[in-house]
N, C-alpha and C positions, 0 to 999 in steps of 0.2 A: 513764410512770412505773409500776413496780410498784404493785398495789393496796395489799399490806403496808407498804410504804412512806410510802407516801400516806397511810394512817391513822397511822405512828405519829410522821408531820410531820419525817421525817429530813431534807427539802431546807433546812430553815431555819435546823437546826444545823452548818452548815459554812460555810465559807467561802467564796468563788467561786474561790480557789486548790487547793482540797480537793476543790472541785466539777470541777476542773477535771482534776486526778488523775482521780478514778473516772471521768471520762467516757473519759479515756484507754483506762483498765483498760478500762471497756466496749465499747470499741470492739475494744479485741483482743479480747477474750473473745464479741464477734460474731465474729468472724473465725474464731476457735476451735469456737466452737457449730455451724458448719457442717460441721464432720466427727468432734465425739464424740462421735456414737452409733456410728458405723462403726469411728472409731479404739477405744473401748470394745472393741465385740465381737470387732476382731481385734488385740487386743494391739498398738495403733501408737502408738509414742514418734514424733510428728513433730518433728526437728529443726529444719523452716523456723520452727515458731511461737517460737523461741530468738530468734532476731532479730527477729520481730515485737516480743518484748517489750521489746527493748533498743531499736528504734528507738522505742517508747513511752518510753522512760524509766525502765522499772518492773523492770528487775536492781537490786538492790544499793542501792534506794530510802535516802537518810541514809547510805551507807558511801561509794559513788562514782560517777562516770560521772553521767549526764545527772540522775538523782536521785537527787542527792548533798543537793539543798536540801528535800526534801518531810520536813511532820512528823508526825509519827506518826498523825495520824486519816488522810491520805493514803494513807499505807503498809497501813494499815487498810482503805481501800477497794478499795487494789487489791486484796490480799486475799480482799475480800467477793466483788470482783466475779469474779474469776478462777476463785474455787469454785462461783459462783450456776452457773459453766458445767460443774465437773469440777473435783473435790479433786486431780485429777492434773498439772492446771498451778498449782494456788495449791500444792502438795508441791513444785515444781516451783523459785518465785518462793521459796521456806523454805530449803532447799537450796542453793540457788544462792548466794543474798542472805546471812540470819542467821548459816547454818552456814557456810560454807564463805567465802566472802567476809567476813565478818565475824570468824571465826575468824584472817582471814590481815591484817583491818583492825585486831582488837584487840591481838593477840598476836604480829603477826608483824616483823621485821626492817623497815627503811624497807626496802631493799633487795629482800626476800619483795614487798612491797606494790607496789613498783613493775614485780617481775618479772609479777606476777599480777591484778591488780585491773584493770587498764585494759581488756587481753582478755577478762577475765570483766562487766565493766558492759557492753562491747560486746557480748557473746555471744559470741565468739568461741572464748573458753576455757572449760570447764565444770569444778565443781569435785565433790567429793563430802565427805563429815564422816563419819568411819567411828569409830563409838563402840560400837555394839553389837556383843554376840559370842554367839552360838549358846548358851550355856549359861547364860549372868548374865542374860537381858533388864533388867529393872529396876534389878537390882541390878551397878551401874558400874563398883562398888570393888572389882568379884569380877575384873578383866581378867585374862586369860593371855596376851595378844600380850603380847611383850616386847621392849627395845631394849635393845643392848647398843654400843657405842662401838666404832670401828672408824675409829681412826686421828681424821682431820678431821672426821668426818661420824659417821652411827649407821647398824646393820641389826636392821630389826624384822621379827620370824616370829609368825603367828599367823593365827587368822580371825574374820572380821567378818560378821553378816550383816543383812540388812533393812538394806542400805547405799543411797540413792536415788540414783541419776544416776553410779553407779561404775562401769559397763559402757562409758560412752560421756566419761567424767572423763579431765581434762585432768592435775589433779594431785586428791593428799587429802590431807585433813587424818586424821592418824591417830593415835588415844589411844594410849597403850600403856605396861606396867610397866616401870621401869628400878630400877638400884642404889638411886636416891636418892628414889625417887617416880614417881607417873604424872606421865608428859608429853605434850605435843602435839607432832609433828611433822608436815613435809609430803613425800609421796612421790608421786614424778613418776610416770605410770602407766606410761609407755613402760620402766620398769623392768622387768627381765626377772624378777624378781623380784613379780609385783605380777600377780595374776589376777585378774579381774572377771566372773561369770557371773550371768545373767540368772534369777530366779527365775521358773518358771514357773507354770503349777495358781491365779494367783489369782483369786479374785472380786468383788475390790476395788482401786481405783487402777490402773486394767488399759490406760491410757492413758498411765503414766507405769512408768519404768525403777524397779525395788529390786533387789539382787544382793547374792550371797555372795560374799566376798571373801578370798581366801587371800594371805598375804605369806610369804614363802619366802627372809628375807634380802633385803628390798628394802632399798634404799642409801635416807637420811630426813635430814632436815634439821632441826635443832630448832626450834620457834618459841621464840624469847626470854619472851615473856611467858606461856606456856605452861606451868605449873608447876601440879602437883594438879587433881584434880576441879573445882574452883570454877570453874579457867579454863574447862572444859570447859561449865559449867553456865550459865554465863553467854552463851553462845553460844546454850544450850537458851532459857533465859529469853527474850532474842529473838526463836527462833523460835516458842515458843510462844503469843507474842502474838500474831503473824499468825494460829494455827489459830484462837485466841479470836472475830479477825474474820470469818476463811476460813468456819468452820461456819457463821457466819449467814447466810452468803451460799447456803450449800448449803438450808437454813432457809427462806429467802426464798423462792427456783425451786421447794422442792414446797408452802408454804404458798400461793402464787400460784396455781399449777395447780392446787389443790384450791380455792381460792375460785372461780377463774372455770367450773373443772366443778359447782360447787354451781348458781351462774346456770343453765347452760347443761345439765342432763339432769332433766328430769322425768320422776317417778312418784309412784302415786297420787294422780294430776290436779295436778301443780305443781312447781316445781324443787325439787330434794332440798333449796338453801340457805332453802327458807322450813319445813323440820322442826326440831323445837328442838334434838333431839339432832348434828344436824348441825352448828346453828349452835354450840352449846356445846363441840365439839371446834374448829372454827374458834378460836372466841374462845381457849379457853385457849392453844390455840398462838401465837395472837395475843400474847396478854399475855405468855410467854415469850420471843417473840422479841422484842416491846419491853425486856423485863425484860433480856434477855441485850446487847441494842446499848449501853443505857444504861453497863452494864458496859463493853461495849469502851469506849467515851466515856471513860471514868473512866479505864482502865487507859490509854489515849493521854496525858487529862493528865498522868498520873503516868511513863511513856516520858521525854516533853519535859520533863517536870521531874528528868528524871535519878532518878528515886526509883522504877521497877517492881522490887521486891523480891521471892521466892520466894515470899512468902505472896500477896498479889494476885493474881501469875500463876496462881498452881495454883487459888483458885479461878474466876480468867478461864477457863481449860484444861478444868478440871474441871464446871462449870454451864453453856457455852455448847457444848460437846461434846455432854455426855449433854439439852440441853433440844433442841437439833437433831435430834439420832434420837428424838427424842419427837415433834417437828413432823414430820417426814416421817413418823412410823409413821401419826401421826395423819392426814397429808393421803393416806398410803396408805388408808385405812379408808373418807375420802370420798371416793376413785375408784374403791372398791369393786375386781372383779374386773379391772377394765382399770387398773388401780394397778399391778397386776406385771407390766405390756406396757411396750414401750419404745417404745409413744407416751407416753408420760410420761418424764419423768427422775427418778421418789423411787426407782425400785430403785436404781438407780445412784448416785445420791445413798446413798441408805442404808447400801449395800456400802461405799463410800469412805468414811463417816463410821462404822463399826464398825473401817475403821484405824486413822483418828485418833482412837480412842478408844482403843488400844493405844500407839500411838506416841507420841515424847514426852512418857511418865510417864501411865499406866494412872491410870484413875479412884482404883483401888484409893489407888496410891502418893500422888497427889494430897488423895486424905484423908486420910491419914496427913502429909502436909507440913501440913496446914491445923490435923490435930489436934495433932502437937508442939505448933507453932505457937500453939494458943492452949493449953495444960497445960503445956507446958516439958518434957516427959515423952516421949519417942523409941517407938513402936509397931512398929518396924520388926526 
């Protein structure tokens, strides 16, 4: 059992169904752990571990397929445990699951649901959620792809980009401006109308696929329930609760490797963990990451009670993000020089968690939701 763990007595709070989730998780995310330092360095999306997760259970966890019945602390664990190994397969389990499956579970046709969900809980089909556009990041309502009606059907032109898993996407879900409003539709990739290119140069999540996305007239389908931003946001909210759990997990792997390098390297005559200064960066990260799980807890009851509202999440998103690159800066600090070697995992850690600290709503945006929120007063 992780030391963190162990102190902050998390095996007591679940269930032996919940326990039974994350073991799952953890055992792929063994699986996984044995080639992401290599897949990191050389930019490898492996496609086998797609099926690992679906034969776990863990696509589409609460939408369909084998975890259709897991609730939301479950979902949570995979989650946790998926990033303790690499934000590039729990980005991976977000994408798949919340956005993209979730998007075609809440808003879409019985029909949609039936063409797509079974392939995608399987692994079989991959989806992508193409919201963002090159010049609006944060700002959603700013979209310039647009749809226009064409006969039966619609064609949408425009580009997207920091799109995950659209290179190797089976169909998308795609925002886009029309006559009457944004809406969501879904465009099959094999449209010849429909480009997916692979970003390259990054330093973060370098395990897992993000692409620029060009549409040129691709043929879309609408989603029925798919009407304004909210539809759109609501898909966010979803995903964002996975990252709430995901960072901790990333949280966890560099506060662990700094506990047990505190044991295990002395100078001046004894292990670094019996310096106060040491210990007192331990601790605080300590108290953080307990301070941040408690949260997830919270935000789970509130999932299964049908009540995660935009205010909670953003600060779930917002506190358990930014205390995460605090734990790993700090467990970098007490592995000293050999912290920024990849015998450890906090660089990699750290890299991947400076994206999701952009991705789904910037720290910035996130206080600014939390400040409306309690003033009534829009900052934005």
């Amino acid at each position: 059992m992780s030391v963190t763990e162990a102190a902050f007595g998390l095996e007591s709070l679940l269930t032996d169904e919940q326990r039974s989730w994350r073991d799952r998780a953890r055992i792929a995310g063994a699986v996984i752990a044995e080639t992401i330092d290599s897949d990191a360095e050389s930019a490898v999306f492996r496609r086998e571990y797609v099926r690992l997760l679906a034969g776990a259970g863990l696509i589409g966890m609460g939408i369909a397929g084998p975890g259709a019945g897991a609730d939301a602390v479950s979902y949570g664990l995979a989650c946790y445990e998926l990033e303790a190994v690499d934000t590039s397969w729990r980005t991976f389990l977000s994408v798949q699951g919340p956005l993209a499956m979730g998007a075609i579970a809440k808003l879409g046709s019985p029909q949609q649901r039936e063409r797509w969900l079974p392939g995608m809980a399987a692994g079989e089909l991959l989806g992508c959620f193409c919201l963002t556009e090159p010049q609006g990041g944060s700002d959603s309502a700013a979209l310039e792809t647009t749809a226009v009606r064409d006969g039966g059907s619609w064609r949408i032109s425009g580009v997207k980009r920091w799109i995950g898993l659209a290179s190797v996407a089976d169909v998308a879900v795609v925002w886009a401006k029309t006559a009457e409003g944004i809406r969501g539709f879904l465009v099959e990739t094999t449209d010849p109308g429909f480009a997916a290119t692979d970003i390259t140069g990054k330093f973060a999540l370098r395990a897992s696929l993000q692409c620029d996305v060009v549409l040129d007239g691709a043929r879309a389908e609408e989603l029925p329930g798919a009407t304004g931003l909210s539809a759109a946001f609501t898909c966010l909210t979803e995903a964002r609760y996975g990252i709430a759990w995901g960072a901790l997990g990333a949280a966890r792997a560099c506060l662990d490797a700094a506990i047990e390098r505190s044991t295990a390297r002395e100078v001046f005559g004894g292990p670094i963990g019996a310096k106060q200064l040491v210990q007192a960066r331990l601790a605080d990260a300590f108290v953080e990451f307990e301070k941040g799980m408690l949260l997830a807890l919270h935000l789970a009851s509130l999932k299964d009670a049908h009540a995660l509202a935009p205010l909670p999440m953003s600060v779930g998103k917002l506190n358990n993000v930014r205390e995460a690159i605090r734990i790993a800066s700090a467990a970098r600090e007490v592995l000293a020089g050999d912290g920024v070697t990849d015998e450890f995992p906090v660089m990699r850690h750290l890299a991947n968690l400076e994206a999701v600290r952009t991705y789904e709503g910037t720290d910035d945006i996130h206080t600014l939701v939390i400040g409306r929120a309690l003033t009534g007063l829009s900052a934005f």
